[in-house]
N, C-alpha and C positions, 0 to 999 in steps of 0.2 A: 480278279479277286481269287486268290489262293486259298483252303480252306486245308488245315495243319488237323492231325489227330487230336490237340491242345483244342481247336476251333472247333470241332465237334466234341468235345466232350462238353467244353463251357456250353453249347448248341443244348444240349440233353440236358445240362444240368437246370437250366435256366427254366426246362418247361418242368421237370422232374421235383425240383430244390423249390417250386411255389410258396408259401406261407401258405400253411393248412389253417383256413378261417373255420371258427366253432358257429356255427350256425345251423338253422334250418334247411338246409339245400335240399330241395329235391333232387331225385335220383335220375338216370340216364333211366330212357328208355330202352325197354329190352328189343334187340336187336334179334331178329328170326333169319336164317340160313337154310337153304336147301341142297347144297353143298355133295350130299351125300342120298338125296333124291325124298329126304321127308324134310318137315319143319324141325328144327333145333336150334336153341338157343346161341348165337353165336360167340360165347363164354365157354358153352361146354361142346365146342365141336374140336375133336383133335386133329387140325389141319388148322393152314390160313386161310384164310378169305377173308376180302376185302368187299365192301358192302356202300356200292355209293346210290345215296338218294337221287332219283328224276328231280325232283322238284329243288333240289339245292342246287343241282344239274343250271338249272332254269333260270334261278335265281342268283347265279354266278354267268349268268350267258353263255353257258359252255353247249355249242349246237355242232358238235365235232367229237368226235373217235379220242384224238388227243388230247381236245383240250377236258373232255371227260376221266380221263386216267393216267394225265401227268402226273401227277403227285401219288401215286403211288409206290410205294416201297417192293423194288423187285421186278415193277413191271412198267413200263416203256414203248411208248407209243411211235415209232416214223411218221414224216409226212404231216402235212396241216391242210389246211382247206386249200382246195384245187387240185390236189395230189394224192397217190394211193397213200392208204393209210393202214399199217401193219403192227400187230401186236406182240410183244417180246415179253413171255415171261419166265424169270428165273436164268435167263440164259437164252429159252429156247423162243424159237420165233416160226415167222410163216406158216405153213399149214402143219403144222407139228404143236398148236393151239389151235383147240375148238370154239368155235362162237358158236351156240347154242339162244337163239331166239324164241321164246314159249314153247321151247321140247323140242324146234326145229333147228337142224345144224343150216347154218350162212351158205353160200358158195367159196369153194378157195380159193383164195388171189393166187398171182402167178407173177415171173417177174424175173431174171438174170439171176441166177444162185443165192434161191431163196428169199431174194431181197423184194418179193411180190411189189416192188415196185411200180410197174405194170395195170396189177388192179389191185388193189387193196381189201382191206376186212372192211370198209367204211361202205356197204350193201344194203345198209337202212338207215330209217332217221332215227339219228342219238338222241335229240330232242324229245322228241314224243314218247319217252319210255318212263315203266316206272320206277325201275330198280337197275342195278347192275351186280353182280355180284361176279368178284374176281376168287379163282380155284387155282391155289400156287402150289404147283407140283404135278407130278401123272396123277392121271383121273377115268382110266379104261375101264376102270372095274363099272362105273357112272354111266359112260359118256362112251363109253366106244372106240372105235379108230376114230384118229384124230389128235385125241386128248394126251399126247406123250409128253408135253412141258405144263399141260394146264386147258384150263376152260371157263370160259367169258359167258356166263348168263344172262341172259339182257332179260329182262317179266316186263312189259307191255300193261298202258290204263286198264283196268277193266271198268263198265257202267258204273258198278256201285263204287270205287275208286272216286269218284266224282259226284255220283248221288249222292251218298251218305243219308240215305233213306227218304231221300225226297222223291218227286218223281218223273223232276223236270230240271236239265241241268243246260247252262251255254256259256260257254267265253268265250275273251278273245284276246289274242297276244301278240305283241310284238317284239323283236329283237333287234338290236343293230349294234355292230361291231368294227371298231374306230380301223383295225389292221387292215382289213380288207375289201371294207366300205360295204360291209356286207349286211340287208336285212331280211330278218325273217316275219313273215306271218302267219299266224293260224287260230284253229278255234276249234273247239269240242264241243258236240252235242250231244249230252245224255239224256235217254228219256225212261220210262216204264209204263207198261201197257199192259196191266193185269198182272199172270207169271212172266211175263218177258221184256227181259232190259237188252238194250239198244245204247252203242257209243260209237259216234261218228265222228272223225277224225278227216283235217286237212292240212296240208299247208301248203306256204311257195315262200323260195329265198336267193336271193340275188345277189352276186356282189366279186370278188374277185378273188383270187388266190392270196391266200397269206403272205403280207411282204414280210423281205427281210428287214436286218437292221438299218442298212445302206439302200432298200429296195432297189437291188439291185437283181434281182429275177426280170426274165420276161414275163408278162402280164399273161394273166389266163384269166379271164372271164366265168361265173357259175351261174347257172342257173336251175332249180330244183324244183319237184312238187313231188307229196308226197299223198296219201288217202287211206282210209280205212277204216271199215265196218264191224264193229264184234258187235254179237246177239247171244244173249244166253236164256233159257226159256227154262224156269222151275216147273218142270215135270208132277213132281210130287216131292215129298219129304226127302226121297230117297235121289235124285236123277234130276242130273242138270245136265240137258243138252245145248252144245255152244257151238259155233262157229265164227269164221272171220277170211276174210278178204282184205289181202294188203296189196299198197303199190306204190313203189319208190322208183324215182330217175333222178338223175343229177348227171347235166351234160357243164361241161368245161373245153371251152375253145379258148385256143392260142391263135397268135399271127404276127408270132417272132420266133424267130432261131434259126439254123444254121442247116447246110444243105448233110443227107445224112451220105456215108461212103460210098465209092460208085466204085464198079471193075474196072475200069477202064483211066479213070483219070479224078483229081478232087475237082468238084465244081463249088459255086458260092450261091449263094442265094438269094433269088428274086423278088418273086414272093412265098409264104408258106402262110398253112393252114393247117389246123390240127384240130378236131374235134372228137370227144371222145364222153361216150355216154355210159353210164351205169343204169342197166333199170333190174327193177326186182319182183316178180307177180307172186305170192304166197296166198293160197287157198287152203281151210282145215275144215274138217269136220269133226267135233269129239263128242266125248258126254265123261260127267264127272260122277260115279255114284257113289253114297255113304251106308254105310249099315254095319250092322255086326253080325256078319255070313259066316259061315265057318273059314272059310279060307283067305277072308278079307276084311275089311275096313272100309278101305278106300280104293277105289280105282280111277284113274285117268288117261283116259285113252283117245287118242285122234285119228285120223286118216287122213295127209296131207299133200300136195302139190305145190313143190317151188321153181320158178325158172328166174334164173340168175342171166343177164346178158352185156357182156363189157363191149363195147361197138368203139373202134376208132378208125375215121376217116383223113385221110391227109391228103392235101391237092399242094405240090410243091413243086416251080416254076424256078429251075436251076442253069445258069450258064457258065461258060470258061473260052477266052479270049485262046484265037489259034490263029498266027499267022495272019494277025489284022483282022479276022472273023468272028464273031459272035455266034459261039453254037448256043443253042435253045434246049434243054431236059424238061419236061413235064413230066411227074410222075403223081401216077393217082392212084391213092390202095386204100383198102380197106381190111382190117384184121377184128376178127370176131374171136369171143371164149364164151362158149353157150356151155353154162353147168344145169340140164334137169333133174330135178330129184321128185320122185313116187316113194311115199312111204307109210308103214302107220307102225305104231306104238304103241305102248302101255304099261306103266308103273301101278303096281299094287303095292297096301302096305297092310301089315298087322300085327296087333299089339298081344301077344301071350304072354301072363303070367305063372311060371313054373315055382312054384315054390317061391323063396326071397327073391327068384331072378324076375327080373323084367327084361322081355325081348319083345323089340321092334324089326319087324320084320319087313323089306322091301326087295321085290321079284318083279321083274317085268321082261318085256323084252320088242325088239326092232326088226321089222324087216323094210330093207330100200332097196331102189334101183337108180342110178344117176346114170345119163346120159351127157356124155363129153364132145367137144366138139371144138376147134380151133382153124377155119378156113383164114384165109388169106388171097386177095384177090387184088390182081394189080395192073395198071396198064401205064404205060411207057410210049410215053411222044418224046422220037430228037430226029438229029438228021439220018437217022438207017432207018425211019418209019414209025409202026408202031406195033407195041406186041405187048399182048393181052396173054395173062397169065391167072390161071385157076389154080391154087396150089391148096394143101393139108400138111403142112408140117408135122401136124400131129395127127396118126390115124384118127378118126371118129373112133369112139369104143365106146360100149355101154357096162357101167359095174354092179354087179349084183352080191347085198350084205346081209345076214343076218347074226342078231345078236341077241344074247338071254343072260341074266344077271341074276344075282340074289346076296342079301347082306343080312344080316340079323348085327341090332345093336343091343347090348343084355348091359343091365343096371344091375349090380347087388352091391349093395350097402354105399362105400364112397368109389367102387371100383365101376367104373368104363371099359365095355372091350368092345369091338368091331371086327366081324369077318365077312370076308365079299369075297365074290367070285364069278367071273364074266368068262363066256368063250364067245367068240368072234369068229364068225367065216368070212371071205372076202373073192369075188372071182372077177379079173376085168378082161373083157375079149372084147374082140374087133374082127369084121368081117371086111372092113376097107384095107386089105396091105398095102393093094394099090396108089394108095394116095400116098405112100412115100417108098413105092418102087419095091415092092417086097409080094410075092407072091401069098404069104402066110404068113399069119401073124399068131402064134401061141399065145393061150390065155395063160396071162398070172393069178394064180394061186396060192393065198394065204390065210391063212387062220389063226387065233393066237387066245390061249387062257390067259386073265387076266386077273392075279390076286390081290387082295389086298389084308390090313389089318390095323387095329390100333387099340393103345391100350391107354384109359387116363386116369388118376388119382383123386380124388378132390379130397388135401388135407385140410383146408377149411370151408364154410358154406361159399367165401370171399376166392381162393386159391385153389388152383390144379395144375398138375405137370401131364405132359403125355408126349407118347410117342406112336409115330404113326410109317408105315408101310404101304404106298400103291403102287403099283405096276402101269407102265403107258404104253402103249399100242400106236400104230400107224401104218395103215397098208400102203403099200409102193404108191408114188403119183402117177396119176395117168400122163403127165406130159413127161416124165422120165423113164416110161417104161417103153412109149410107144412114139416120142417124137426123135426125126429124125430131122436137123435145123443147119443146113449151113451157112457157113460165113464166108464164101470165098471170096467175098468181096472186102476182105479185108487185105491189106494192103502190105507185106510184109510178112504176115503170121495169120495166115487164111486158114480155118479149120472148120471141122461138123464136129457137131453132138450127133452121136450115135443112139440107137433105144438099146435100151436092156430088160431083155423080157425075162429074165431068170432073177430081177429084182427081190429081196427079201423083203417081210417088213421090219421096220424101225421097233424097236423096244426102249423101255426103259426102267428103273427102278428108282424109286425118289424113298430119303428115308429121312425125315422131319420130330427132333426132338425140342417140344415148347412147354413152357407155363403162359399159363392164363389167369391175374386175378382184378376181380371184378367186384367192388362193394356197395357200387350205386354209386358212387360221385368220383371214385380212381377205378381206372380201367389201365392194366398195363400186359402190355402183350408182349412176349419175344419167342422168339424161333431161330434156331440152326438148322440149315440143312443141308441133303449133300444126295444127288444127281448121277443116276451111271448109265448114260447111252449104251447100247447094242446094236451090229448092224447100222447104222447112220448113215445114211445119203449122203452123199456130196460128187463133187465129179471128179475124174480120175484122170488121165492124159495115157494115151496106149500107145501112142507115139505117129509119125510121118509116112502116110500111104504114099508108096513111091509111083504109083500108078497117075492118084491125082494129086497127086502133090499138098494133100491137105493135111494137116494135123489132126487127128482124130481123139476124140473126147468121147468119153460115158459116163453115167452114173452108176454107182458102183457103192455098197454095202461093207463101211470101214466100222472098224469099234474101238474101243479107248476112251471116248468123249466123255467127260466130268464136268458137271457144275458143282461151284457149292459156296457158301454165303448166310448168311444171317438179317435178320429183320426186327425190329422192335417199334412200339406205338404207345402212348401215353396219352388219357385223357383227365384231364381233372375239374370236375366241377366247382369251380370257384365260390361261387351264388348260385341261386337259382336262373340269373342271366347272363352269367362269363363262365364260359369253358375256355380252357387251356390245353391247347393239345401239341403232341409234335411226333414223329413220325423218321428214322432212318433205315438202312440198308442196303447193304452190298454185293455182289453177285461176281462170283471169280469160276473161272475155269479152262481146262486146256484138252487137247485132244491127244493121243496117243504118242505122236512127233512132237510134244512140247509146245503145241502153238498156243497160242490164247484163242479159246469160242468166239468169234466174232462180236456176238450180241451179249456178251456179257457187261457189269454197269461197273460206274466206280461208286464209292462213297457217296451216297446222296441223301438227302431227306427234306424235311421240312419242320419251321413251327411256326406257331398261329393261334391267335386271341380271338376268340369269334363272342359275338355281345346277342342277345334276342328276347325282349322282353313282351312278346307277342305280338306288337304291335312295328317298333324298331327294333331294324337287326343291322348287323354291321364285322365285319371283320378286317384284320391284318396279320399277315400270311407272310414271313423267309423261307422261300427255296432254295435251295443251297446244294452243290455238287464239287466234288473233291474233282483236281487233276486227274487226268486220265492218258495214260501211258503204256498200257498193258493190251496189247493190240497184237493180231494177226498179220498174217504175210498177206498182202494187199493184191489182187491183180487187176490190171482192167481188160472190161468186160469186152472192150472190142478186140484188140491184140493180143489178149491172155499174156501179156508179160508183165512179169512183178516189177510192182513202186511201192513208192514210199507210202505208210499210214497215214491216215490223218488222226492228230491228237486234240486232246482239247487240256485248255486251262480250268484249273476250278472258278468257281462263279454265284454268285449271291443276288438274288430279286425279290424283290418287295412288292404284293398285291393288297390291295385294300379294298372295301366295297363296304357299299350301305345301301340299307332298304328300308322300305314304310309300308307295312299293309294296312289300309284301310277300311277294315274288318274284311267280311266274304266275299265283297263286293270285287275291290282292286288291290294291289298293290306293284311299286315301283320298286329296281333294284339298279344300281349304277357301281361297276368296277373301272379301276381301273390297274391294268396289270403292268407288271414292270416299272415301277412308280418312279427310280428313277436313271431310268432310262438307262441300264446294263446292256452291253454291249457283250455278247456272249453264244458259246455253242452248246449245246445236250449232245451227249457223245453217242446216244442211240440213233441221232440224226447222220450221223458221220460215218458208225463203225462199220467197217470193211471199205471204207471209200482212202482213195488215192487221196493223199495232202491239199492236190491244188481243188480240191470241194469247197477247204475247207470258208473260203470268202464265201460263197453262195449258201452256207447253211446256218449261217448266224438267226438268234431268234427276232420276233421283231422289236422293235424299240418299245415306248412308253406306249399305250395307246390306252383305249376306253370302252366298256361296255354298257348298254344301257338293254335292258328287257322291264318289260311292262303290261301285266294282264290287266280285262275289266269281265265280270261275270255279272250278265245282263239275270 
């Protein structure tokens, strides 16, 4: 299905062009954002953000990274269940987007030029949360290094979340998912005990990797559990001290594929084995206090401990026929990425009125230390013996960050303005050179001011325009400053990545002109915006050591990089139990040399009739994406020599779902997506990949979702 500028417009018009019914409709509820690190309405925040509900989450059976923020305008998911899962927005992708967990940054995925492939952002469970809120554009002035395309807020249950002033809460839920034969189960216990609420949190979920349309992947098995404690203890009027304990793993074994390249000669494959664990230990300590101090309001501050650890093991049983002979390869390795992070924080906010002005004020600030680490350890049975190998590709290094921010938001009369201001310091050393043959290894050094600003209008109580300025930030990666990786076991076109310790960091500047108008039953949003890299990563080719004969590669700090693209979203209250909504946008951009940004989208959106009259709810949903043809110079990742792109055709799917809750008690919800049965690619799954991908990335066919709580 081709989808013509004609086919999107009729798309727009159809949810736009409604019959406007004269009735009593109730209004849309007001949506809250923290965007900008206090509560604001998400009508008058001058920026986008995208705000998706946990519990519709739930009730669409979306227990996944992707299937949580596909439909999003702008941002773009990789990967599905079994596989890393990596988030793209605006353009930019991998660790150049923050994920931001309750004030805590995720670990970084990691992955062949950028494509975190490897390990993904998918580091906790999507299910269990309560909020998501997506931050399109730099966000450094907020959020720190990191945040140079954007930042992903996930807010977690809290107790009263689920009491609702009672002082005994339990369910119980389950999930199952037709794609991958996948289910889940869990339950929550809230309780209260005088001043102190308590939320207990479990799950486990089984089931296999997302097939394609042909299922035609090799099978990967999942297996998951997930736990966790929050306590919050009312102190007094003023002081709520909280804590929590989280722990997520999700291991996935394979035992199909192909033998990987050898020095010496190709062999085939016997047996193999592939296991490969995520787990994630998050401990906080905070306290939230309220009052009207001279200097404060509000504060919220924590003191946290995260260890992130991606473990894969493979045991692979490889031969090749010589002169009537069967030689025998065992090869058995193991490859670790341990990210620790020590940290604490604190956002203050306060409200002074000067004359007609109102300012909100928000100042805090971060200090961390992350601990890096990437061993690799391997041992090799054939006919020359055996040989055990301890390696570090990437020095061990530990990095040390601090950061301090401050924004004032001032009201007078219909006018909005916003100024922020962040400095960043950033230092990462290593006292292991040794582990990749270097006697010394120099600390990188960077630091970066981070501004922002924005200005909005409100010509009617219903309407506002604004324009908005942040700055994005990203210090050097520790595996491109400090890994030193070869490949000479490539066959033809054998080369290293070399480190680069004189790495810069990444910058950016994002500059976003929208209205906004909102009247209680129309809600219409749009935005232009337009993206300017500085310094930009990627790797560079230095040419052919004639020594060892290897082609030598770095990373290296280029500039030129632009995005830039538009957004728009339309809700309309029909009745008080039919909303009409629909959703597109596009994302273009090129780099200095004229290429196309890899992770850039094409035309895409959505619309969708959703029904809910408290009891029964029910929707139907087209997603829809234009051809896509506007692609980068392609390489592959083994040989580095350029091929062809892979393209995609445009494409149209049909989701439907219906639900019954049966008051507080229960209720059922049953989709099924892809309704009839499109045969089709997302070109976020595709882009930077060689043509012949493109059979193995098709989405999956028809299939069904069934989730089902009961609250004992």
């Amino acid at each position: 299905m081709k989808l013509s500028q004609v086919n999107v417009a009729v798309l727009t018009a159809l949810a736009t062009g409604l019959v406007h019914a004269e009735s009593d409709v109730s209004t849309f509820e007001e949506v809250v954002v923290t965007a900008n690190k206090y509560e604001e309405s998400l009508s008058e925040t001058a920026g986008s953000v995208s705000v998706i509900d946990g519990e519709e989450l739930r009730k669409r059976g979306s227990t996944e990274l992707y299937e949580a923020l596909k439909n999003e305008p702008g941002v773009s998911v990789t990967g599905s269940a079994g596989t890393a899962q990596n988030i793209t927005i605006r353009g930019m992708s991998g660790n150049r987007i923050s994920i931001v967990k309750d004030g805590i940054a995720t670990s970084d995925g990691y992955g062949a030029n950028d494509l975190n492939d490897v390990a993904g952002h998918n580091s906790f469970d999507i299910a269990a949360v309560k909020e998501i809120q997506v931050v399109k554009g730099a966000s450094s002035t907020s959020y720190g290094s990191g945040a140079l395309g954007g930042v992903v807020i996930v807010k977690s249950l809290l107790p009263e979340d689920l009491l609702k002033g009672e002082d005994f809460y339990v369910d119980g839920a389950a999930n199952y998912s037709d794609n991958s034969g996948r289910y889940r189960l869990s339950s929550n216990l809230a309780f209260s005990l005088g001043d102190t609420s308590s939320l207990v949190q479990a799950a486990y979920w089984n089931g296999e990797e997302t097939k394609s349309y042909d299922s035609n992947l090799w099978n990967r098995t999942i297996d998951g559990i997930s736990a966790a404690y929050t306590v919050q203890h009312y102190l007094n009027d003023e002081w709520i001290l909280k804590a929590k304990a989280d722990f997520y793993r999700e291991m996935m074994v394979r035992e199909e594929g192909i033998a990987p390249p050898q020095r010496d000669a190709r062999m085939e494959i016997d047996t193999f084995y592939e296991e490969k664990t995520t787990s994630t230990y998050l401990f906080w300590v905070g306290a939230e206090h309220e009052s009207q101090a001279l200097l404060l309001d509000t504060l919220d501050t924590k003191l946290y401990y995260r260890n992130t650890l991606f473990n894969e093991d493979n045991n692979k049983l490889m031969y090749r026929d010589s002169n009537g002979v069967r030689l025998l390869r065992r090869e058995i390795e193991n490859r670790q990425f341990n990210d620790q992070l020590i940290g604490w924080s604190a956002d203050l906010t306060k409200e002074v009125y000067q004359g007609d002005v109102k300012h909100t004020v928000v100042y805090g600030g971060k200090l961390e230390t992350t601990y890096h680490e990437r061993p690799v350890d391997e041992k090799l049975t054939d006919w020359h013996g055996v040989q055990v190998t301890e390696t570090n590709p990437f020095a061990p290094a530990r990095s040390y960050s601090i950061g301090a921010f401050i924004q004032d938001s001032m009201e007078i009369g219909r006018w909005r303005a916003m100024l922020g201001l962040r400095f960043d310091s950033y230092r990462l050393s290593s006292e292991d050179g040794e582990s990749i043959s270097m006697e010394d290894l120099p600390d990188n050094n960077s630091s970066e001011v981070s501004p922002s600003a924005s200005i909005a209008y409100q010509f009617t109580p219903s309407f506002s325009s604004y324009f908005s300025y942040k700055h994005g930030y990203r210090a050097p990666e520790y595996s491109k400053t400090y890994g030193l990786v070869s490949h000479d076991f490539v066959q033809g076109n054998a080369f290293v990545i070399l480190p680069n310790f004189d790495l810069e960091e990444e910058t950016s500047d994002s500059f976003e002109l929208g209205a906004k108008y909102d009247d209680g039953t129309l809600r219409v949003y749009g935005a232009v915006f337009y993206n300017v890299f500085t310094n930009f990563i990627d790797q560079k080719t230095l040419g052919k050591n004639s020594d060892t004969n290897l082609t030598e590669l770095t990373f290296a700090n280029l500039d030129g990089v632009r995005t830039y693209g538009g957004e728009a979203s339309v809700e309309y209250k029909l009745t008080n139990n039919i909303v009409a909504r629909t959703s597109v946008g596009v994302v273009d951009g090129k780099d200095n040399e004229g290429e196309y940004v890899r992770a850039i989208t094409p035309l895409e959106g959505n619309l969708a009739l959703d029904y809910d009259d408290g009891a029964f709810n029910g929707y139907v949903q087209l997603n829809w994406a234009d051809h896509m043809n506007r692609t980068t110079t392609c390489v592959d990742q083994q040989t580095k020599m350029e091929v062809d792109c892979a393209t995609t055709a445009g494409w149209g799917a049909v989701d439907v779902g219906a639900g019954y809750d049966f008051g507080n008690n229960a209720s059922i919800n049953v989709n099924v997506i892809n309704l009839f049965d499109r045969e089709y690619i997302r070109y976020q799954d595709i882009a930077g990949m060689e043509s012949l991908h493109e059979k193995w990335q098709t989405e999956s066919g028809r299939y069904f979702t069934v989730n089902a709580r009961y609250a004992f």
